[in-house]
PDB file of N, H, CA, C and O in Angstrom:
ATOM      1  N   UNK A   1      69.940  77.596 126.704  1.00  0.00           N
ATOM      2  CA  UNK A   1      69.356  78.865 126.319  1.00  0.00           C
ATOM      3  C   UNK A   1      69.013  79.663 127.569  1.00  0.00           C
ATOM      4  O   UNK A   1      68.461  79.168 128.552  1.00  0.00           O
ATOM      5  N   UNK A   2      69.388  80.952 127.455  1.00  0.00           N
ATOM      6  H   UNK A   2      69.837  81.354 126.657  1.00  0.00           H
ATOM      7  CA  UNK A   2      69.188  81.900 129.000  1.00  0.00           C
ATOM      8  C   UNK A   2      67.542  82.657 128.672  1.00  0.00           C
ATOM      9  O   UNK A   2      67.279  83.446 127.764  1.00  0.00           O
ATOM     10  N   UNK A   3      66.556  82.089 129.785  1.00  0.00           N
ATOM     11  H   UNK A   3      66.769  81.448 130.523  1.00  0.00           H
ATOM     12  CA  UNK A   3      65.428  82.349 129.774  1.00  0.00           C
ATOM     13  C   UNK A   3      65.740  83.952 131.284  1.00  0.00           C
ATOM     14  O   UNK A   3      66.427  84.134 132.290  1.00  0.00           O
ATOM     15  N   UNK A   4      64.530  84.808 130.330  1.00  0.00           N
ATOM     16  H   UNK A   4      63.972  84.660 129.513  1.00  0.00           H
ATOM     17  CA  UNK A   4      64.588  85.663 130.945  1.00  0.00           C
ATOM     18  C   UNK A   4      63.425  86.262 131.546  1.00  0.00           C
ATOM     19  O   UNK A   4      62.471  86.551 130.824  1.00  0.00           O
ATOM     20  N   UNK A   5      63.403  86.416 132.419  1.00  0.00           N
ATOM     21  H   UNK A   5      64.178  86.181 133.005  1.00  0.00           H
ATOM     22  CA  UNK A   5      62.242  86.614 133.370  1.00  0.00           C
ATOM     23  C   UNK A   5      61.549  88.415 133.595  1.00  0.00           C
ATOM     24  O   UNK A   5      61.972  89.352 134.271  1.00  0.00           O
ATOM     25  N   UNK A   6      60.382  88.288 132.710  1.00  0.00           N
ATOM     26  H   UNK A   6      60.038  87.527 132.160  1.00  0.00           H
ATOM     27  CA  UNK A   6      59.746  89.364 132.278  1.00  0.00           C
ATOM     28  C   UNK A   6      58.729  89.383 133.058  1.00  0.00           C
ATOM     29  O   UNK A   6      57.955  90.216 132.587  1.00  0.00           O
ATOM     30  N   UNK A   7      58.327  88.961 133.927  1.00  0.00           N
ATOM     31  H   UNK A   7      58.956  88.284 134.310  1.00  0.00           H
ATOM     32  CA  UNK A   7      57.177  89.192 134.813  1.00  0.00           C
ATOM     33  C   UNK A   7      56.704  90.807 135.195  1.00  0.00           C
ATOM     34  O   UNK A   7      55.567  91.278 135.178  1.00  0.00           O
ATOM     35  N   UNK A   8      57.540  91.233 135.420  1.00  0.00           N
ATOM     36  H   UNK A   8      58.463  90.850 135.434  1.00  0.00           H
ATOM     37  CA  UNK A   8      57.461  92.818 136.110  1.00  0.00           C
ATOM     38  C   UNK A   8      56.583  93.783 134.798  1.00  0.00           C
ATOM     39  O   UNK A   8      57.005  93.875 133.645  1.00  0.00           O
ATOM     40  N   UNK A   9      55.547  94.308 135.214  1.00  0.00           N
ATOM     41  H   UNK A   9      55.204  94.233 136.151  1.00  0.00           H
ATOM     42  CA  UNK A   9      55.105  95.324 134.280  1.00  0.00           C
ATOM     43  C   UNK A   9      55.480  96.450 133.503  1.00  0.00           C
ATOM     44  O   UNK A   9      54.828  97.230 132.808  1.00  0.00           O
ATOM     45  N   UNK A  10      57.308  96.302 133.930  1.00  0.00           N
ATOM     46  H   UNK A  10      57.837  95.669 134.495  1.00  0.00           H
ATOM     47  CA  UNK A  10      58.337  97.106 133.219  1.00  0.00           C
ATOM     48  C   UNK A  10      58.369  97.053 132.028  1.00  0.00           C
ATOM     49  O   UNK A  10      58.759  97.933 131.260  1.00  0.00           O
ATOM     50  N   UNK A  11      57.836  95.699 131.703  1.00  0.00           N
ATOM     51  H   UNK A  11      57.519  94.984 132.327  1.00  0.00           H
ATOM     52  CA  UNK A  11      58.587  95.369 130.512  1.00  0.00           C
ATOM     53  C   UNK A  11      57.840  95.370 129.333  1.00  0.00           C
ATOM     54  O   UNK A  11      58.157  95.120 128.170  1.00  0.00           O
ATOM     55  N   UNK A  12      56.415  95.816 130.039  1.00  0.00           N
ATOM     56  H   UNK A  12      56.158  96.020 130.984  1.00  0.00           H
ATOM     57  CA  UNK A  12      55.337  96.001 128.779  1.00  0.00           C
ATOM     58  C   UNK A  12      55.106  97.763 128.704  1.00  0.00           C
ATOM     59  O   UNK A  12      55.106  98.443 129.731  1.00  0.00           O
ATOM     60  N   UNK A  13      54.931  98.300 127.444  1.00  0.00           N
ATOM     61  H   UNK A  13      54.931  97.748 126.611  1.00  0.00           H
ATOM     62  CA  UNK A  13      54.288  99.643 127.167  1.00  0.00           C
ATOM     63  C   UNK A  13      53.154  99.547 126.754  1.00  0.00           C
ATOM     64  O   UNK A  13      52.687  99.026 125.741  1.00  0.00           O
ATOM     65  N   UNK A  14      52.775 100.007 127.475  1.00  0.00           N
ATOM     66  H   UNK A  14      53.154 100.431 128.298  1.00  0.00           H
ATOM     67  CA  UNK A  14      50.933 100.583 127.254  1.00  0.00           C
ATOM     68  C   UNK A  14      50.962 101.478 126.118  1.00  0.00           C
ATOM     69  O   UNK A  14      50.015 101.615 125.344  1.00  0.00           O
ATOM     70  N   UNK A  15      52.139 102.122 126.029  1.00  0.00           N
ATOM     71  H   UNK A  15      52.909 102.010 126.658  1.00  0.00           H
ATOM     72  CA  UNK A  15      51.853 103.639 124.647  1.00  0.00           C
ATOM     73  C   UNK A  15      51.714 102.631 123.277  1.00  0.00           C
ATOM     74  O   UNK A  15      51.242 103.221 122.305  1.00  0.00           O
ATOM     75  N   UNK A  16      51.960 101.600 123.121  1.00  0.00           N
ATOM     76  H   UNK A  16      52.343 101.121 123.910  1.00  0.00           H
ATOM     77  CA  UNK A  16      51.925 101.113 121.983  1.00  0.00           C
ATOM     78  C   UNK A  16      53.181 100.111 121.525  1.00  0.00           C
ATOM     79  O   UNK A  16      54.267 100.099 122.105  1.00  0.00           O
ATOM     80  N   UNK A  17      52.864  99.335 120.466  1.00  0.00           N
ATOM     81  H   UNK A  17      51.982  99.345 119.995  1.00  0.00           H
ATOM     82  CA  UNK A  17      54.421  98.868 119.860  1.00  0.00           C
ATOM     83  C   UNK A  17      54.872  99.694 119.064  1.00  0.00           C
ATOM     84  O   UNK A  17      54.347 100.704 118.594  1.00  0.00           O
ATOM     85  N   UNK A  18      56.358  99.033 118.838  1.00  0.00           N
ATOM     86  H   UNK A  18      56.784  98.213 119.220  1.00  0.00           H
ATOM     87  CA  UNK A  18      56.945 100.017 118.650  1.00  0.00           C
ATOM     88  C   UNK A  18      58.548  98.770 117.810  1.00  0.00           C
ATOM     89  O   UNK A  18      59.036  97.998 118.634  1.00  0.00           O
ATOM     90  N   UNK A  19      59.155  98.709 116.359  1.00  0.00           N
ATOM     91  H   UNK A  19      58.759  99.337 115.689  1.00  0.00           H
ATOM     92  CA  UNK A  19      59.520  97.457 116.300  1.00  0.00           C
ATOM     93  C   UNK A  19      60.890  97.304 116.763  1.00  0.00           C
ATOM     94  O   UNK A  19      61.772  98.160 116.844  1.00  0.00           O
ATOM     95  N   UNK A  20      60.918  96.021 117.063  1.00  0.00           N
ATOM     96  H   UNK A  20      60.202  95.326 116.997  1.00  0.00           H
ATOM     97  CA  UNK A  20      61.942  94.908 117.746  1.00  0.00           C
ATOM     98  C   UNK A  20      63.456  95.616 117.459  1.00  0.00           C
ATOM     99  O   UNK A  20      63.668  95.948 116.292  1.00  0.00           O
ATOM    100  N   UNK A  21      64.037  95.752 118.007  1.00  0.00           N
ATOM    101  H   UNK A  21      63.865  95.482 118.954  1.00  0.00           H
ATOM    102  CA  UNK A  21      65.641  96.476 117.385  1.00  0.00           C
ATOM    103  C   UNK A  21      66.372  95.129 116.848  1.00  0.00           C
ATOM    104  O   UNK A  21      67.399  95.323 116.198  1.00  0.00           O
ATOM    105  N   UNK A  22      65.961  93.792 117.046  1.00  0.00           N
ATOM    106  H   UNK A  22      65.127  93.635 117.574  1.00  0.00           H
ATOM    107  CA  UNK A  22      66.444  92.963 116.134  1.00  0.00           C
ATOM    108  C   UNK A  22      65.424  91.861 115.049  1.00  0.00           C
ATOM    109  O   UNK A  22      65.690  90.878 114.356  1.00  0.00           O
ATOM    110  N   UNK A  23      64.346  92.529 115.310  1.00  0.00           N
ATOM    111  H   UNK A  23      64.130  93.327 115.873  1.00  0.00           H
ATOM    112  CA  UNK A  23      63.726  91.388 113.800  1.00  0.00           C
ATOM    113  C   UNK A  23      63.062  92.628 113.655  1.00  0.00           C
ATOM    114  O   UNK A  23      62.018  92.236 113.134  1.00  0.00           O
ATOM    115  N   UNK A  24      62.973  93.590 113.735  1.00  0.00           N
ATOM    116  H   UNK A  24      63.821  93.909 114.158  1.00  0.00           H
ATOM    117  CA  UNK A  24      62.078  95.082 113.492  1.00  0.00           C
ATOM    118  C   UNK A  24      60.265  94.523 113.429  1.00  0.00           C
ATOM    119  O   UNK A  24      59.479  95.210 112.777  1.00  0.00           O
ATOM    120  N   UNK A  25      59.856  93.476 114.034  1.00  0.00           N
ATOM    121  H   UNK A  25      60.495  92.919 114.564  1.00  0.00           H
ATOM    122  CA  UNK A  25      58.953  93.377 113.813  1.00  0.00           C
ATOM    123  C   UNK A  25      57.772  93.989 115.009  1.00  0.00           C
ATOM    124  O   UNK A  25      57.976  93.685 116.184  1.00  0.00           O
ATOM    125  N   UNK A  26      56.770  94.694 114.724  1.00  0.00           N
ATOM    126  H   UNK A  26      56.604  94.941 113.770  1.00  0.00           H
ATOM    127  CA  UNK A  26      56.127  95.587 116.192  1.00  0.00           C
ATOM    128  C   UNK A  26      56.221  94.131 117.578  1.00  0.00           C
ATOM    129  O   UNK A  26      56.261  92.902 117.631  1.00  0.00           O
ATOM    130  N   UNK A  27      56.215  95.439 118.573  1.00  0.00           N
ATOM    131  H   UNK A  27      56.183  96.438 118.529  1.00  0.00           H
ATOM    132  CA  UNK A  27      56.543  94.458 119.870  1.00  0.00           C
ATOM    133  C   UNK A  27      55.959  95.402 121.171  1.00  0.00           C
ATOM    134  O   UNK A  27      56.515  96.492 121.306  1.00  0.00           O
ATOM    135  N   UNK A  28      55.248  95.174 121.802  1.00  0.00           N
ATOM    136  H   UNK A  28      54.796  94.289 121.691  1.00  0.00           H
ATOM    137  CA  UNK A  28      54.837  96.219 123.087  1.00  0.00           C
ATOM    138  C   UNK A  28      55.717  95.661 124.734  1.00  0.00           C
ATOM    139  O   UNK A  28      55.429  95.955 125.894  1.00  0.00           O
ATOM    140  N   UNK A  29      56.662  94.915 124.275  1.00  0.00           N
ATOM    141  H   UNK A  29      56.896  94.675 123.333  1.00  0.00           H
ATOM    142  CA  UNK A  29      57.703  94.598 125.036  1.00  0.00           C
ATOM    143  C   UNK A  29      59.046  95.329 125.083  1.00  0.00           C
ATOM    144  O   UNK A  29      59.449  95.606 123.953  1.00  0.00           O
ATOM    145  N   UNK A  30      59.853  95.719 126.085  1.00  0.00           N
ATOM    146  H   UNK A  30      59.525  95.494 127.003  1.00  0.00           H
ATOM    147  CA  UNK A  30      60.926  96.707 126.227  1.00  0.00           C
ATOM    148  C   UNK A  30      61.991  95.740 127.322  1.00  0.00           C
ATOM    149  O   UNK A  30      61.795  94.942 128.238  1.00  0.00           O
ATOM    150  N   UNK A  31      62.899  96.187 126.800  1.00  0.00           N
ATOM    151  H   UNK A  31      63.058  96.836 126.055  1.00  0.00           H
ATOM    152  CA  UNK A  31      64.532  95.731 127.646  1.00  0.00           C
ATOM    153  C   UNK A  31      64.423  96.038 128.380  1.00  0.00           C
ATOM    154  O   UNK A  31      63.498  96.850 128.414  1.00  0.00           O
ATOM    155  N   UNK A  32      65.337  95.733 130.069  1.00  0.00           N
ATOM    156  H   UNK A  32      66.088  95.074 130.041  1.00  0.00           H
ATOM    157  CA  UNK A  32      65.641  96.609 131.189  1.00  0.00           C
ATOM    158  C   UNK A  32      66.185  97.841 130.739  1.00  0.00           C
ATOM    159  O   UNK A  32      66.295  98.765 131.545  1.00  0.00           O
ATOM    160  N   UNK A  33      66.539  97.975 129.559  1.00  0.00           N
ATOM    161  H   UNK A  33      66.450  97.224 128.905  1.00  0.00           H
ATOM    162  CA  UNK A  33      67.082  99.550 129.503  1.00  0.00           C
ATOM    163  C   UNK A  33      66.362 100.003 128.303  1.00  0.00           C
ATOM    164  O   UNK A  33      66.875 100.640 127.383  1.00  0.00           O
ATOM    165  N   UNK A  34      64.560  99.452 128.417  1.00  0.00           N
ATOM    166  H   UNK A  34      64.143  98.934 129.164  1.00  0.00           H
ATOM    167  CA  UNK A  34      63.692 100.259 127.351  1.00  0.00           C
ATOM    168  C   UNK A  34      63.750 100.479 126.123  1.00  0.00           C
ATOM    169  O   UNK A  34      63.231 101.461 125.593  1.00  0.00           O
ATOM    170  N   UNK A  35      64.557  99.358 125.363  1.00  0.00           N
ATOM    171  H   UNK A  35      64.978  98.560 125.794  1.00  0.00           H
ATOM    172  CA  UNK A  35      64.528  99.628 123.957  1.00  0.00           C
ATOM    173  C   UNK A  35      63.413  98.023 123.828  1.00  0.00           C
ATOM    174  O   UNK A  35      63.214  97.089 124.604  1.00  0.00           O
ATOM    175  N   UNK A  36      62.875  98.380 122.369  1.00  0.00           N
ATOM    176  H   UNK A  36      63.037  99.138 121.738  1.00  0.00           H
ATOM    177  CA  UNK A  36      61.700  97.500 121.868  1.00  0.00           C
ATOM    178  C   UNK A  36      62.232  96.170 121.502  1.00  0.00           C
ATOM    179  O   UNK A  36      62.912  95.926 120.505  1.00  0.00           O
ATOM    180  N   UNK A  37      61.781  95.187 122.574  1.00  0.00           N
ATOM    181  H   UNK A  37      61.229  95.385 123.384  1.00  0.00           H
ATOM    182  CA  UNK A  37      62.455  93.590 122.038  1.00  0.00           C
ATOM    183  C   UNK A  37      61.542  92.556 122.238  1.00  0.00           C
ATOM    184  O   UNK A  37      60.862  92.429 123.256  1.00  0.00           O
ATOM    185  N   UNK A  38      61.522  91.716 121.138  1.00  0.00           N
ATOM    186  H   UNK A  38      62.075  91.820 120.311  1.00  0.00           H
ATOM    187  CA  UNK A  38      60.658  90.577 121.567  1.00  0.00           C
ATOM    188  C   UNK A  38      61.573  89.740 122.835  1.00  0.00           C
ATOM    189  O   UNK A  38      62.798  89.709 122.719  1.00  0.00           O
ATOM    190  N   UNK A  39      60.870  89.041 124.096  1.00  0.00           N
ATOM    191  H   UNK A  39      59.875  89.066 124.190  1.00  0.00           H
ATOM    192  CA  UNK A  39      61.829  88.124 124.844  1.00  0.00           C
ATOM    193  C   UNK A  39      62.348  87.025 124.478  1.00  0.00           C
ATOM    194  O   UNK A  39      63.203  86.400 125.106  1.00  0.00           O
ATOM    195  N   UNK A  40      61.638  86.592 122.969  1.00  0.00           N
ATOM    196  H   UNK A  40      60.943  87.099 122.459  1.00  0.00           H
ATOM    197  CA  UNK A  40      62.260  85.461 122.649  1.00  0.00           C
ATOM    198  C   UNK A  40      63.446  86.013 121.723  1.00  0.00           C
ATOM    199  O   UNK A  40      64.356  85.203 121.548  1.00  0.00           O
ATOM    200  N   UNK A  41      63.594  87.374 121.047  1.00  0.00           N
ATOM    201  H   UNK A  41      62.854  88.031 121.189  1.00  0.00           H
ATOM    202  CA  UNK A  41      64.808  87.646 120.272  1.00  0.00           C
ATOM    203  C   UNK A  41      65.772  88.029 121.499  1.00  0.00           C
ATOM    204  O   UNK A  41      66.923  87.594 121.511  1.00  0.00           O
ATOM    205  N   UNK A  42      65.265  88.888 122.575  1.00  0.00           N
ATOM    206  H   UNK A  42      64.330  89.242 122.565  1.00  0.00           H
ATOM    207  CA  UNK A  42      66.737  89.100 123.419  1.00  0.00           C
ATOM    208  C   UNK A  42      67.123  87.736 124.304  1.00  0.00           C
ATOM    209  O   UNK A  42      68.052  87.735 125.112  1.00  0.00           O
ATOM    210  N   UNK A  43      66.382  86.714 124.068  1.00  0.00           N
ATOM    211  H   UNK A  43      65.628  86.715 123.411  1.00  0.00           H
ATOM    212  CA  UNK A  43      66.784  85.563 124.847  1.00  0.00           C
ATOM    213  C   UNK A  43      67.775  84.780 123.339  1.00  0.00           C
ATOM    214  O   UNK A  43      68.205  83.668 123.646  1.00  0.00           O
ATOM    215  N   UNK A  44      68.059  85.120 122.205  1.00  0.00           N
ATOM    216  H   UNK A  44      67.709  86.024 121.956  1.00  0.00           H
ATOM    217  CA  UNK A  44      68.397  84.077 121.460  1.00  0.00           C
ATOM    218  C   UNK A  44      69.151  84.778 121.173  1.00  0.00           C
ATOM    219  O   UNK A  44      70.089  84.196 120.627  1.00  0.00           O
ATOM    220  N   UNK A  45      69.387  86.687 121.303  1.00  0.00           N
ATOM    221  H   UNK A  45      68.625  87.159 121.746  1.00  0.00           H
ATOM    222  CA  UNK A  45      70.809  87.625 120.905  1.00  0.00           C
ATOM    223  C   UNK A  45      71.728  87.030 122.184  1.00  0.00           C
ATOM    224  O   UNK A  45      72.891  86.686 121.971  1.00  0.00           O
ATOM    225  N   UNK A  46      71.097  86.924 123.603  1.00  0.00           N
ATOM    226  H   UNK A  46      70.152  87.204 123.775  1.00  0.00           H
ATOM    227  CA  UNK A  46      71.907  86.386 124.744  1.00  0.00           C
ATOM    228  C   UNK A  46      73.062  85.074 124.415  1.00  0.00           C
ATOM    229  O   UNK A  46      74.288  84.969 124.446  1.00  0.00           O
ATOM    230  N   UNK A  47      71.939  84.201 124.099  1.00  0.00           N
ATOM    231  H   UNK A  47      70.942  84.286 124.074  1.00  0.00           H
ATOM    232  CA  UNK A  47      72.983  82.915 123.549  1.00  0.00           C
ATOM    233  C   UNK A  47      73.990  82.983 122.655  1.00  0.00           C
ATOM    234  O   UNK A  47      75.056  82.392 122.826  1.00  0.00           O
ATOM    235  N   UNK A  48      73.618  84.001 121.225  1.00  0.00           N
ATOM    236  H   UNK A  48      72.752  84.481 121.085  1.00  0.00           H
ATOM    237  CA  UNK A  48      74.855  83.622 120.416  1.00  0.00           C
ATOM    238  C   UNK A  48      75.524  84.672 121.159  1.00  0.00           C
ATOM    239  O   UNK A  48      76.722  84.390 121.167  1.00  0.00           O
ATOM    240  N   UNK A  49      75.307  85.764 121.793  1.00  0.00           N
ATOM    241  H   UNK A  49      74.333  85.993 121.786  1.00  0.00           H
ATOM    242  CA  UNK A  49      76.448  86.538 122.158  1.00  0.00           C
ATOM    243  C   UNK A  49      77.723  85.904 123.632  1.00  0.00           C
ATOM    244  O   UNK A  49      78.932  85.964 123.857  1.00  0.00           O
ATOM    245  N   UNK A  50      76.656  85.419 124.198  1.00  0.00           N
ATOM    246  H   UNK A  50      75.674  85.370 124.015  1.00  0.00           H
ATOM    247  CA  UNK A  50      77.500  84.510 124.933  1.00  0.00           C
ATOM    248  C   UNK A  50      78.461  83.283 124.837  1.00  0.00           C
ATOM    249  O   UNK A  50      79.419  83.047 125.573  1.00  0.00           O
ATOM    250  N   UNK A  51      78.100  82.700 123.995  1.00  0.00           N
ATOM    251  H   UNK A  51      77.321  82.892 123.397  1.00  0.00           H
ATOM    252  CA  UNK A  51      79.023  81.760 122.930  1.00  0.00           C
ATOM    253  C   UNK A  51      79.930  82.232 122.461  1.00  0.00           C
ATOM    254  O   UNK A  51      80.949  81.562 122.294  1.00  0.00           O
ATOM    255  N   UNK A  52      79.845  83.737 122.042  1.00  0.00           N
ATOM    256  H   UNK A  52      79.017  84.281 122.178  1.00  0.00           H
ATOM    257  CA  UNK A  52      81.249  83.889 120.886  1.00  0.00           C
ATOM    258  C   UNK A  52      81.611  84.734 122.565  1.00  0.00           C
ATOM    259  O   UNK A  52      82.732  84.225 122.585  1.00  0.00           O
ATOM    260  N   UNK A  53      81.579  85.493 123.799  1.00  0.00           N
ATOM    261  H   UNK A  53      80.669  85.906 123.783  1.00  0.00           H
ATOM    262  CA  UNK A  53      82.015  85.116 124.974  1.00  0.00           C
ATOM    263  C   UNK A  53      83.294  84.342 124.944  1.00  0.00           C
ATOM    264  O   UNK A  53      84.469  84.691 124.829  1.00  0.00           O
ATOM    265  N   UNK A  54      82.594  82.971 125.111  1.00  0.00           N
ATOM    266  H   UNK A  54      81.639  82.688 125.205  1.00  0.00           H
ATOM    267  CA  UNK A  54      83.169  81.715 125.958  1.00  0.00           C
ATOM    268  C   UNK A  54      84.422  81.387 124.862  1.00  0.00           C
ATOM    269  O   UNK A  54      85.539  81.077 125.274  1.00  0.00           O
ATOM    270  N   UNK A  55      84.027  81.517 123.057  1.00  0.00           N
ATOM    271  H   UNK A  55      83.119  81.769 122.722  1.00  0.00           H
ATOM    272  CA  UNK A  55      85.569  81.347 122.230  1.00  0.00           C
ATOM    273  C   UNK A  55      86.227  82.392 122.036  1.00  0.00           C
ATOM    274  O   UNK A  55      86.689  82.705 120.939  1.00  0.00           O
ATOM    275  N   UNK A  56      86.369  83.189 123.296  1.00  0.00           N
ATOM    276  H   UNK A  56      85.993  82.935 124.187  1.00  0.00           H
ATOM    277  CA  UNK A  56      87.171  84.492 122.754  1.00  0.00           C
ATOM    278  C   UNK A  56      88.266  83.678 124.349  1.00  0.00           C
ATOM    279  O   UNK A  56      89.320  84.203 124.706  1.00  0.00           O
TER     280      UNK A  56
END
């Protein structure tokens, strides 16, 4: 599983949550490119997307 390293204060919004673009559930966490994600859903979209990757 690809763990992703959120340390940086980028990755939190102070304006509020705002929900997850994949379980829509509220989240005050943001992508490197600022859309609303929990780190444990963009760490588990990483894996299956990388898998179907590796059988293509």
């Amino acid at each position: 599983m690809a763990l992703l390293n959120w340390r940086s204060a980028d990755h939190y919004d102070h304006s509020g949550d705002k929900p997850c673009v994949l379980c829509t559930r509220p989240t005050p966490l943001r992508s490197d490119h600022g859309k609303p994600v929990h780190k444990v859903c963009a760490e588990q979209w990483l894996d299956a997307h990388a898998s179907q990757e590796d059988d293509a």
